[in-house]
Each structure stands twice: as structure tokens, then as C-alpha cells.
C-alpha positions in Angstrom: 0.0 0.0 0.0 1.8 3.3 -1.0 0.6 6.7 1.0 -0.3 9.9 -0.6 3.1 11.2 0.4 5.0 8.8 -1.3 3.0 8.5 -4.6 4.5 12.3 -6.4 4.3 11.5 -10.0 3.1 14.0 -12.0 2.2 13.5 -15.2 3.8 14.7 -18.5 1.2 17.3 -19.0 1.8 19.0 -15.7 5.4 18.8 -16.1 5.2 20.8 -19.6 2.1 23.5 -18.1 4.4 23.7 -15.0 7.9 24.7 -17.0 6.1 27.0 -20.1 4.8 29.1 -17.1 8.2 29.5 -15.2 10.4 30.0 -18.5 7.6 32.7 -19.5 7.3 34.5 -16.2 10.8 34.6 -16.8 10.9 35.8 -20.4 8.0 38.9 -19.4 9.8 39.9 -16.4 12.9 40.1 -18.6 10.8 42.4 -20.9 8.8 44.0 -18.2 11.1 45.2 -15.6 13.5 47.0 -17.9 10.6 48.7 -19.4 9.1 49.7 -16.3 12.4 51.2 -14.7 12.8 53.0 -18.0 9.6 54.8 -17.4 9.8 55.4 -14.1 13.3 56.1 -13.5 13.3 60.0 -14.8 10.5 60.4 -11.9 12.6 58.5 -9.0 15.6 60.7 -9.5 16.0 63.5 -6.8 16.8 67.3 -7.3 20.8 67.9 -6.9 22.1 70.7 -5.0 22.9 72.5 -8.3 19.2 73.2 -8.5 19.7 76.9 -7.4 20.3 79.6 -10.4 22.1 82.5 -10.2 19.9 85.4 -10.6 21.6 88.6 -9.7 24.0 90.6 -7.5 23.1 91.8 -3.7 24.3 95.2 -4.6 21.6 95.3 -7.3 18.9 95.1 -4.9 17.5 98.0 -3.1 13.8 97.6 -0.8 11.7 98.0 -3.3 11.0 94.3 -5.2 13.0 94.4 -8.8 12.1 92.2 -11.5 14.8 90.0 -12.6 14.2 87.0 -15.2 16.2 84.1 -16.0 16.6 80.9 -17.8 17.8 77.6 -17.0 17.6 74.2 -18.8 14.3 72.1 -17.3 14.3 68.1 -18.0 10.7 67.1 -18.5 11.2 63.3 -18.4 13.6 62.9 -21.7 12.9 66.5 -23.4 15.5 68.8 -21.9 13.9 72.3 -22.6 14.9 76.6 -22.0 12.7 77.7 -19.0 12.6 81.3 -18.3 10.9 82.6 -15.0 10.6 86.1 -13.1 11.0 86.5 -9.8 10.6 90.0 -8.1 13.9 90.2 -5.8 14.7 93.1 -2.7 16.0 93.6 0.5 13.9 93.5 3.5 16.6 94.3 6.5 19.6 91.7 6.1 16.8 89.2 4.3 17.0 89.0 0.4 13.4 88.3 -0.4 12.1 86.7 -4.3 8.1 86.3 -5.3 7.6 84.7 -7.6 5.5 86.4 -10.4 2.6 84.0 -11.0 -0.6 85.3 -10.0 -2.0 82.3 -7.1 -5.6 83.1 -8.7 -5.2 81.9 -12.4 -1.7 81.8 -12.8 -1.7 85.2 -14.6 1.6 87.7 -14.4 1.9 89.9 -11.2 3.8 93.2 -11.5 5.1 95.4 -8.8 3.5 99.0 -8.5 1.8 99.3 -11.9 -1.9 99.9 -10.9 -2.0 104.3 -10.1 -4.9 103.3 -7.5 -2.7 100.6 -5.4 0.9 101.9 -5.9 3.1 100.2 -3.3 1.6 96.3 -4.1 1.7 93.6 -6.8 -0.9 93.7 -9.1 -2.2 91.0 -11.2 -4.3 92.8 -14.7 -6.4 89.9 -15.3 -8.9 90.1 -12.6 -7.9 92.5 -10.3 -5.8 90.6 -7.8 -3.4 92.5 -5.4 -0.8 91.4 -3.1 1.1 93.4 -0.2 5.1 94.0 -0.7 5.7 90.5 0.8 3.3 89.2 -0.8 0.5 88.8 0.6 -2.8 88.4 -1.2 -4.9 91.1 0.1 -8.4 90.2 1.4 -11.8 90.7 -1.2 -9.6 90.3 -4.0 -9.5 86.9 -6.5 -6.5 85.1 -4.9 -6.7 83.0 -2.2 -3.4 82.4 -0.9 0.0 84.6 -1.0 2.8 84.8 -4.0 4.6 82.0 -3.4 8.1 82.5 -2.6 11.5 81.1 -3.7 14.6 79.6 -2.0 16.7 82.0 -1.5 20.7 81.8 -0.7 23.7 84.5 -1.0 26.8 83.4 -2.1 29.9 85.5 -2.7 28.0 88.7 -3.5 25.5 86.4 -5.9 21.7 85.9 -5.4 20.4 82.1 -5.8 17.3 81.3 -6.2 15.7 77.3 -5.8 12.1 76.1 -6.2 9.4 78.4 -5.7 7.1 77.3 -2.3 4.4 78.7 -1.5 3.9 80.7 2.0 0.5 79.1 3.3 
């Protein structure tokens, strides 16, 4: 009399389904995986410390916010691209201050004491939004949260500016 645990024989049939199914798990995860790290790879990579751009020079700001633009090369996944952005730089007491120029309401172009009626704040064309010098939104107007603001670091006489947070 032979027990279940000795009787193992599995038939040819079995043996065949069984080994297909391993060498082609094999074969797609050969495909798969490289695929997959290929796609996701450009996403997974974080931000070096070169990620600051040089803007301007402290002794170019005084305390009234300056627009200053400038480019840098942006990777978008495998398209490296020119992006240019604007940032209004100044000087609040030993602080170097940069707002960025992109209206929090619809993303419109802020400028700095261009409206005769509201002469001392940012001012956004489109629909009326206003912001203070440090910008902040001012209440009953279309945005709903401040400018946001960039990183900001001074190096030898050199502004830097990072990624642009906002101040909520």
C-alpha cells in the first residue's frame, strides 16, 4: 500500500504547463522590468544641489522688489527644454526676499506698483488681484493664498534662487 506522500508523479502534461509558465514568467519579467524602470526612472531621481540659479548681485537690490528674469535648462522626463521665470527680488533688512511672479488666482503675471490706485503692491491685470510688498494676497480680491516665494541663498556677492514654495 503506498501513502499519498510517497505516490509524487506527476504526469507529463503538468510537467510541460508547469515549465512553459516558469520560462515565460521569466521571459515577461525580462521584458517588463526594464521597461518599467525605464519609465519610471526620470521620476525616482531626486533634485541635486545644483538646483539653485544665479539670478543677480546683492548690490543690485534696493527695498523695493525688482524684476529680474532668467533661464535655465528644465528636464521634463527625456525632453531637456529653456525655461525662463521672473521673480521680483529686494532687500527687507539683512533678508534678500524673491516672489515669484505667477498670480495664485489663475496663474496670470503679477507686477510690482503698476496699478495708479494701489501703488506700493503687486498687481495682477487679469482680474484685479493684489498682493502686499511680501506678498501677501490682500483680502476681497481673487487670490486666495499669498505669492509663493522662492529659496533664497547669497553666495559671494550672488543671489540664488531654488524652487518656488508657497507661503500658506
Amino acid at each position: 500500500m503506498v501513502s499519498d506522500e510517497q505516490n509524487h508523479n506527476v504526469s507529463r502534461r503538468q510537467f510541460l504547463t508547469y515549465t512553459l509558465t516558469g520560462v515565460g514568467g521569466f521571459m515577461a519579467a525580462g521584458i517588463i522590468l526594464p521597461m518599467a524602470r525605464f519609465a519610471i526612472d526620470p521620476v525616482l531621481q531626486a533634485e541635486s544641489e545644483g538646483d539653485m540659479k544665479a539670478v543677480t548681485d546683492v548690490s543690485e537690490l534696493t527695498e523695493e522688489p525688482q524684476r529680474f528674469d532668467f533661464s535655465y535648462d528644465q528636464e521634463d522626463a527625456w525632453v531637456t527644454s529653456e525655461t525662463t521665470e521672473t521673480a521680483y527680488i529686494y532687500q527687507s533688512g539683512d533678508e534678500v526676499v524673491a516672489l515669484s511672479s505667477t498670480c495664485t488666482h489663475l496663474g496670470c503675471t503679477v507686477s510690482w506698483a503698476t496699478n495708479e490706485e494701489y501703488p506700493d503692491e503687486f498687481f495682477c491685470p487679469c482680474h484685479g488681484g493684489r498682493y502686499e510688498k511680501d506678498g501677501t494676497n490682500i483680502e476681497g480680491t481673487p487670490p486666495t493664498e499669498p505669492l509663493h516665494k522662492y529659496e533664497v541663498e547669497v553666495r559671494d556677492g550672488t543671489v540664488y534662487v531654488g524652487k518656488a514654495e508657497p507661503q500658506v
